[in-house]
C-alpha positions as CSV (number, residue, x, y, z in Angstrom):
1,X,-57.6,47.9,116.7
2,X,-54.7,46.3,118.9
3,X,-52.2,48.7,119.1
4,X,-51.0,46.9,122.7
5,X,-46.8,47.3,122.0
6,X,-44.6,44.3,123.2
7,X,-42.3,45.1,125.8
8,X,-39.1,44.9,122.8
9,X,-40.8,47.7,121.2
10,X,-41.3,49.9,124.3
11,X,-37.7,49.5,125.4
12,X,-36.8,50.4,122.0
13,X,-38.6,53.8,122.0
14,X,-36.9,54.6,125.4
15,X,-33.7,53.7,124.2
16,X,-34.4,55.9,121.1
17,X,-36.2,59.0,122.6
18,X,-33.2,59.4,125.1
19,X,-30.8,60.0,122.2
20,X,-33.0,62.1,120.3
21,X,-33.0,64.4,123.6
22,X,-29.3,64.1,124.0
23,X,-28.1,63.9,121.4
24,X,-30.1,64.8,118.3
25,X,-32.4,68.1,119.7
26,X,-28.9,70.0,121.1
27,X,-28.2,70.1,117.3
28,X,-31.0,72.1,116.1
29,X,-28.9,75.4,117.5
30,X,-27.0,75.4,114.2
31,X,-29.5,73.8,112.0
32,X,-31.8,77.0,112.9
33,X,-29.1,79.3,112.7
34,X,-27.7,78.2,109.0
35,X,-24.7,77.2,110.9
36,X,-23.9,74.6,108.7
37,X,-20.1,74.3,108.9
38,X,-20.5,73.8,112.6
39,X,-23.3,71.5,112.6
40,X,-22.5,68.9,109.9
41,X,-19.1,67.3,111.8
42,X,-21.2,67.0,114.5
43,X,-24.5,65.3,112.5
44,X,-22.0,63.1,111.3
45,X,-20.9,62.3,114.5
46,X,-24.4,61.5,115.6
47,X,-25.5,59.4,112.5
48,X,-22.5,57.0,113.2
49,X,-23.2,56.9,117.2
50,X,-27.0,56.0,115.6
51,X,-25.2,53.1,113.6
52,X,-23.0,52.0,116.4
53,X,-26.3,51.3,118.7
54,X,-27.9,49.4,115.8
55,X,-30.7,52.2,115.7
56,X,-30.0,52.8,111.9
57,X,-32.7,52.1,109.1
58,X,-35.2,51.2,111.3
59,X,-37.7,50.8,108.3
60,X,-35.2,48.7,106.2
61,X,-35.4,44.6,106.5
62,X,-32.3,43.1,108.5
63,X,-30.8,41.6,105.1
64,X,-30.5,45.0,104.1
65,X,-28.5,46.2,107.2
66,X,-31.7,47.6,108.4
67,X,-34.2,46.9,111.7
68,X,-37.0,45.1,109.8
69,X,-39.1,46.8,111.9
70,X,-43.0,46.2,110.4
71,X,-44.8,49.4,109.5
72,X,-47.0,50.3,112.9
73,X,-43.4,49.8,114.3
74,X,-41.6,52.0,112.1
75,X,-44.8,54.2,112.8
76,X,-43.7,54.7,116.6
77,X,-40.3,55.0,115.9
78,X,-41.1,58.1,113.4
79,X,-43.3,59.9,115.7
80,X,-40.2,60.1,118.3
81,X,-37.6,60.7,115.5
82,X,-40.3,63.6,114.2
83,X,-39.7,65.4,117.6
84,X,-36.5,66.8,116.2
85,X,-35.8,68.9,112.9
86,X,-33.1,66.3,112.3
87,X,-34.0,62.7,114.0
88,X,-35.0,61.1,110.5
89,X,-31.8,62.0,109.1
90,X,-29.7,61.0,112.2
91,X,-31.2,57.5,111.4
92,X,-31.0,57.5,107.8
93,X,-35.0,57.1,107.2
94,X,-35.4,60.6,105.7
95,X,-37.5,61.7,102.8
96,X,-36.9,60.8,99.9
97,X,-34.0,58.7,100.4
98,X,-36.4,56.1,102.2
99,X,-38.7,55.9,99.5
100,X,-35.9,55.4,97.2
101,X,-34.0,52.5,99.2
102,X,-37.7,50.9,99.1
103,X,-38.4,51.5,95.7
104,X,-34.6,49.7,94.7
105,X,-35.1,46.7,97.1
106,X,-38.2,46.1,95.5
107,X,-37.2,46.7,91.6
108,X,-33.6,47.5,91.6
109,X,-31.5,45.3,89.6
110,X,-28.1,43.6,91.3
111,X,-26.4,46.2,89.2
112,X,-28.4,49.1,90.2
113,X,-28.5,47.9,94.3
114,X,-24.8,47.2,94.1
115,X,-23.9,51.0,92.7
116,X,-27.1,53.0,94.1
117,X,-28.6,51.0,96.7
118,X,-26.1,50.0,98.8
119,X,-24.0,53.4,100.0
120,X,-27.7,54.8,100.1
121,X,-28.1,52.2,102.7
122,X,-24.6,53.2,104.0
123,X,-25.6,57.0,104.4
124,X,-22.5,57.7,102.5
125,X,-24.7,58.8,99.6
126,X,-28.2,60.6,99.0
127,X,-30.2,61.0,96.3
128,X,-33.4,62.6,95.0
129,X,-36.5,61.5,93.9
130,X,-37.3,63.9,90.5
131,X,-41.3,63.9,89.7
132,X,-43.3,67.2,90.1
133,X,-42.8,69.6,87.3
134,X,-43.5,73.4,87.3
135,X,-45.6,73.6,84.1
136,X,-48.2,71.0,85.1
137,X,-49.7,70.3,88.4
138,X,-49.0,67.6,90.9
139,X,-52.2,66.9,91.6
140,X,-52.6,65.1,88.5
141,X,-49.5,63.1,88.5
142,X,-49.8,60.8,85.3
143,X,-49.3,64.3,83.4
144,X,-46.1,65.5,82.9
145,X,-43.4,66.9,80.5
146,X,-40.2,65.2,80.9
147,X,-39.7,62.8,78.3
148,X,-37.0,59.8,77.5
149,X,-36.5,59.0,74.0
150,X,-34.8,55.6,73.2
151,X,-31.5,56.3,71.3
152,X,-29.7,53.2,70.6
153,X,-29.0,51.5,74.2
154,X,-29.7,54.7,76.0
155,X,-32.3,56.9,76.9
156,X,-32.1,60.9,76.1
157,X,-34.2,62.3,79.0
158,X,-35.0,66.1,78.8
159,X,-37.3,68.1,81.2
160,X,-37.8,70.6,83.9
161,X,-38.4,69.5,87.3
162,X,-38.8,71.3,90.8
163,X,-39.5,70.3,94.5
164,X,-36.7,67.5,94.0
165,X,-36.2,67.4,98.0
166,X,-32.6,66.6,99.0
167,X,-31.5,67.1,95.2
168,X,-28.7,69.7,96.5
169,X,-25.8,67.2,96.9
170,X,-27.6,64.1,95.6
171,X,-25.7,61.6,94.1
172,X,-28.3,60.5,92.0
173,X,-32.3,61.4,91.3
174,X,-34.4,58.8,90.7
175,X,-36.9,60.9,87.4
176,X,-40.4,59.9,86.4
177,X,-39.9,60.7,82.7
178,X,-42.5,59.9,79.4
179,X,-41.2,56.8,77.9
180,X,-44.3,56.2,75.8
181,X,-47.0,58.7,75.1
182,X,-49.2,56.9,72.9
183,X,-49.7,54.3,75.9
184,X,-52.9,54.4,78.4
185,X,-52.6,57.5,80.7
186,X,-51.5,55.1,83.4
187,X,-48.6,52.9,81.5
188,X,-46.6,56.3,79.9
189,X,-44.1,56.8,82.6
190,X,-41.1,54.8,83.6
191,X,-38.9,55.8,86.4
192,X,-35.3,55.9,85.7
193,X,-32.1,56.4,87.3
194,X,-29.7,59.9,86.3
195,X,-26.7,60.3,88.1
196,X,-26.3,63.5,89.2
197,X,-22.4,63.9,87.1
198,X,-24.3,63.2,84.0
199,X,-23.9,65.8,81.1
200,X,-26.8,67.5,81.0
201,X,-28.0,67.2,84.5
202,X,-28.1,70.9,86.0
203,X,-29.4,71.9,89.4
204,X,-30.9,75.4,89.0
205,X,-31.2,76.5,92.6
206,X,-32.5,75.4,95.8
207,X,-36.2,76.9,95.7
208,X,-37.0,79.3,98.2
209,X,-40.0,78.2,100.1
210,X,-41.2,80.7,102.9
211,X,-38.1,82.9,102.7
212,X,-35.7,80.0,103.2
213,X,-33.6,78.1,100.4
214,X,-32.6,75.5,103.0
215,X,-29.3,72.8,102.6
216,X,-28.3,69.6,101.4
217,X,-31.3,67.0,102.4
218,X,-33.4,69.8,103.8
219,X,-33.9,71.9,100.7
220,X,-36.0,71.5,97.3
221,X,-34.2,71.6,94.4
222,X,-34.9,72.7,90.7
223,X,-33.4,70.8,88.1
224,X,-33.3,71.0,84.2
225,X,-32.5,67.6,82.5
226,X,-30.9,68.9,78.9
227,X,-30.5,65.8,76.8
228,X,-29.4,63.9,79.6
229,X,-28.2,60.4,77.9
230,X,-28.3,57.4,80.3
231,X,-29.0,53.5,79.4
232,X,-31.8,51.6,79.0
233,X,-30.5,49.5,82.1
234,X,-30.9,52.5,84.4
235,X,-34.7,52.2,83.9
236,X,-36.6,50.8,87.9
237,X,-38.9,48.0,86.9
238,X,-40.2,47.3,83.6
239,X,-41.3,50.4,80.9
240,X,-44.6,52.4,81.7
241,X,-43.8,50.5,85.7
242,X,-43.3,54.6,86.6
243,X,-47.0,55.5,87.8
244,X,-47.0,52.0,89.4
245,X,-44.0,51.9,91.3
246,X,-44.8,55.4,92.6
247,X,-48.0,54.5,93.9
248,X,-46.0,51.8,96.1
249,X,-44.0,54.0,97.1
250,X,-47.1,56.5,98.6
251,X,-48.6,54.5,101.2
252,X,-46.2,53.4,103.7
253,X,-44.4,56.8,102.6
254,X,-47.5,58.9,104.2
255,X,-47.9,56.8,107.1
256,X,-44.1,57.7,107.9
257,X,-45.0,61.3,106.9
258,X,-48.3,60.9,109.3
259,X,-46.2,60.2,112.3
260,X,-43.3,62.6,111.9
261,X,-45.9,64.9,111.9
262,X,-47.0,63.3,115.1
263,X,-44.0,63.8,116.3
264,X,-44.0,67.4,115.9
265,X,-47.2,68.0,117.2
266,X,-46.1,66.3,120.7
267,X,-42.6,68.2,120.5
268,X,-44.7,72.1,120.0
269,X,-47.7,70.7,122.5
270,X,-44.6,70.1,125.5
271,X,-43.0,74.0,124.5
272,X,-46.6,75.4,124.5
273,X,-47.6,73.6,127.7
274,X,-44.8,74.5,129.2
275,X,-44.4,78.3,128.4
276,X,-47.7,78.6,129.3
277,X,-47.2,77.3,132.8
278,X,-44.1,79.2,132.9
279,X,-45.2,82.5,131.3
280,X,-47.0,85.5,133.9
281,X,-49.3,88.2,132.0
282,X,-49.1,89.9,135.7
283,X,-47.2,88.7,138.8
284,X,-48.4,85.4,139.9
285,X,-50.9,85.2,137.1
286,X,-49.4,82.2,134.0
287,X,-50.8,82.1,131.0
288,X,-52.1,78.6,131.8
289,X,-54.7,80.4,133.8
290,X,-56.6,81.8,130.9
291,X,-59.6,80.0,129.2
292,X,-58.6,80.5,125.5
293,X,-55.1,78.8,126.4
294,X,-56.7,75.8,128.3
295,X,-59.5,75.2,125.1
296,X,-56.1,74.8,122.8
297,X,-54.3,72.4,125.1
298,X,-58.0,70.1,125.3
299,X,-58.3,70.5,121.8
300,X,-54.8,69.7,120.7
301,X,-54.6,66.7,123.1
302,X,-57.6,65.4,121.7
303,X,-56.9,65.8,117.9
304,X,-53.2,64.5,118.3
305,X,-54.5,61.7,120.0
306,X,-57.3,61.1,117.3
307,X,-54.7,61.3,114.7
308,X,-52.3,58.7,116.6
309,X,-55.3,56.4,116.2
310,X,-56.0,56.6,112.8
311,X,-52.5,55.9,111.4
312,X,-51.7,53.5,113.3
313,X,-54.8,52.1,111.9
314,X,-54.1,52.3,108.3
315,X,-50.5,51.2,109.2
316,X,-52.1,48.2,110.7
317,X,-54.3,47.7,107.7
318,X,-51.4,48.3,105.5
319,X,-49.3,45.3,107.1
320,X,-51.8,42.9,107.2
321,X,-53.7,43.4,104.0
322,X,-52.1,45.4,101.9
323,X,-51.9,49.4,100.6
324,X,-54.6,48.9,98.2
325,X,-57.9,47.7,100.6
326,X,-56.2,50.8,103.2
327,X,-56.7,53.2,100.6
328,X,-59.5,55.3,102.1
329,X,-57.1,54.9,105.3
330,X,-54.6,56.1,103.9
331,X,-56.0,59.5,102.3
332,X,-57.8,60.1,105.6
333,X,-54.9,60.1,107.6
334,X,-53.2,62.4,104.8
335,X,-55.6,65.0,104.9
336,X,-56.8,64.7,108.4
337,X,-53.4,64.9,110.1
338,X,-51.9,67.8,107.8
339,X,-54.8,69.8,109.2
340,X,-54.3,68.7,113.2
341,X,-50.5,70.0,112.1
342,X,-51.3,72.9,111.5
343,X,-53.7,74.1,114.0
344,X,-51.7,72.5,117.2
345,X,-48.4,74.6,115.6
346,X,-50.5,77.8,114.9
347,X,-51.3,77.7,118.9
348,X,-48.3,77.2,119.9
349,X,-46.7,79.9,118.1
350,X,-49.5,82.1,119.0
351,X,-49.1,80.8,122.6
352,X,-45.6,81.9,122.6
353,X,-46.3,85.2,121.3
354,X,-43.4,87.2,119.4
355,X,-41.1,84.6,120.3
356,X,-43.1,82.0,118.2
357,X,-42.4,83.7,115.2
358,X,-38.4,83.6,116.0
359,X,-36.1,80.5,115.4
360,X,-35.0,80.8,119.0
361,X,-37.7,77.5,118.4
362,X,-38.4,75.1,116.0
363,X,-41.9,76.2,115.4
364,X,-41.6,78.4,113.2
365,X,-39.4,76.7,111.2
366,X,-41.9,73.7,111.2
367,X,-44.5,76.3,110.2
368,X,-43.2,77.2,107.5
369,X,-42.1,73.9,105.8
370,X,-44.4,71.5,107.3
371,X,-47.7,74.2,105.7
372,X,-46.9,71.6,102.3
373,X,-48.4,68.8,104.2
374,X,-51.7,70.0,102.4
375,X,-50.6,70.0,99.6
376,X,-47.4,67.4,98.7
377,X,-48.2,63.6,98.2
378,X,-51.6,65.1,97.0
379,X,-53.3,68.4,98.0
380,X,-56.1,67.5,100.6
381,X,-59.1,68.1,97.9
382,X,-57.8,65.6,96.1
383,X,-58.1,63.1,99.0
384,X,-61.3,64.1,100.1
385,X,-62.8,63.7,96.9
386,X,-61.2,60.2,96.4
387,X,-62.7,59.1,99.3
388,X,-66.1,60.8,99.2
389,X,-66.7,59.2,96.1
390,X,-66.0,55.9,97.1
391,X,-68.2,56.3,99.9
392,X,-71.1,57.9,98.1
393,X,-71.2,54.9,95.8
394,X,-71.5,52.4,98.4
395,X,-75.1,53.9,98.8
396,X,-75.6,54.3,95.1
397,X,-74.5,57.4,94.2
398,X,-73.0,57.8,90.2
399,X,-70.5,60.1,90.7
């Protein structure tokens, strides 16, 4: 693995991580706080200083307005933007909108990048990507609910969906809806555009997750689709494309998931290294001294470093031969970093003692939030089994 960065790239990751210290972490204050009449002026004010130094869309290609940067590039760029609670949405590469821009570059139609695309691309829009339901689980995603029947030139979508991230002031959700149920398990959903003025569209709530209901990009919405009439030409790709273009959407998606979480982990390994140097049990005795606390800082240097490795790996195998011979990369990494996540913020919260559990920090807002990484994009069983199995059968195993 050569994972040797050109000098461009380094000088880009200085320039970046200096205005993610200055400018983006000074923020959290009234992010944490729920401040958000005082905070978004001032996000705004940041996203268009991000735009101004070219740093915007880093995982978009230049024709699109964006960086073009390749995906182990984008990788690097995610892990610094992941130090902060708001860096990916300071440079307009947030989840799910950056899945979405993807997924309309790639099937959009001139129409559909002209209207949705393009202020996506902007940041004067966001939007919402509508696919788990309540009644049925996510780990089996080709079974769902929501249906679109054909009605003339339209289709009338009706369904129940949750965990729509960023669907509280989206302009639009992109829905995975039935659009043939007699087809093969894998060719019954197509994904299809709703804005969010459409009759029939209704955003429930924001669904509480851990206490907190969150706001605007950073919240999970719950949305009923009653009857909801679009056309035929607001469908993404061709019918029954759904599970297809969703699969697509998954493997760069966790590799820029993997390093965010990265990200994090360096950002709560500096407070916990440095409360614990700072910290005295008894005068002129820091919590650094104890053995318990030096084992966590080994261990979380070594796992976050181990977990640095292995996406830029699949990244690497991603760019050069594709998503589908990196699939056992790519559920690894899922699985693997989720759980280095959580263990290097449990220590640092545990590290910090009663002041972990506070948002006087991020951690424990990262605690709470970032505890789905085991479970969204596909619960870690799932990804452990998928690549057992094609292990095992390499040395003749039927299962």
């Amino acid at each position: 693995m050569d994972f040797d960065m050109s000098p461009e790239l380094k000088m880009l990751l200085s320039t970046i991580r200096e205005f993610v210290e200055e400018e983006i972490i000074p923020l959290e204050r009234p992010f944490l706080d729920h401040d958000y009449e005082t905070l978004m002026p001032q996000l705004e004010a940041a996203r268009q200083k991000a735009k101004s130094l070219g740093l915007w869309l880093p995982q978009i290609p230049r024709e699109y307005g964006g960086m073009g940067l390749s995906l182990v590039e984008h990788g690097h760029v995610s892990e610094v933007l992941g130090r902060s609670l708001l860096g990916h949405y300071v440079f307009n590469c947030q989840a799910p909108d950056a899945g979405n821009m993807e997924i309309l570059i790639e099937h959009g139609t001139p129409e559909q990048k002209e209207r949705y695309l393009m202020p996506l691309l902007r940041g004067e829009i966001r939007s919402c990507f509508s696919m788990t339901e309540p009644e049925n689980p996510g780990s089996n995603p080709t079974w769902m609910s929501t249906v679109a029947r054909k009605d003339g030139d339209d289709y009338v979508i009706t369904g129940h969906k949750w965990f729509s991230t960023a669907g509280d002031g989206a302009t639009f959700a992109i829905v995975m809806a039935i659009t043939d149920p007699k087809a093969e398990r894998y060719r019954r959903a197509s994904q299809i555009i709703v804005p969010a003025d459409t009759p029939g569209f209704r955003l429930v709530r924001n669904t509480s997750v851990m206490g907190e209901r969150g706001f605007g990009w950073a919240s999970h919405a719950e949305i009923m689709y009653d009857d909801c009439r679009v056309p035929q030409s607001n469908r993404l790709g061709g019918e029954g494309d759904g599970f297809t273009i969703a699969q697509e959407r998954l493997g760069p998606g966790r590799i820029h998931h993997c390093m965010r979480w990265i990200g994090i982990c360096e950002r709560a390994f500096d407070l916990m290294c440095s409360y614990a140097t700072l910290r005295e049990i008894a005068p002129g005795r820091p919590l650094a001294g104890q053995q318990t606390i030096q084992n966590w800082v080994a261990e979380s240097r070594a796992e976050i470093n181990a977990a640095r490795l292995s996406v830029l790996h699949a990244a690497q195998k991603i760019d050069r031969h594709g998503q589908y011979h990196a699939r056992d990369e790519i559920s690894l990494i899922k699985f693997y970093v989720a759980g280095v996540l959580q263990r290097v913020l449990d220590r640092a919260i545990q590290v910090h003692g009663a002041m972990g559990m506070t948002d006087e920090l991020p951690l424990a807002y990262w605690y709470r939030h970032e505890r789905a990484a085991r479970i969204y994009d596909g619960a870690d069983e799932v990804h452990k089994r998928s690549v057992a199995r094609r292990v095992l059968r390499g040395y003749g195993a039927n299962v």
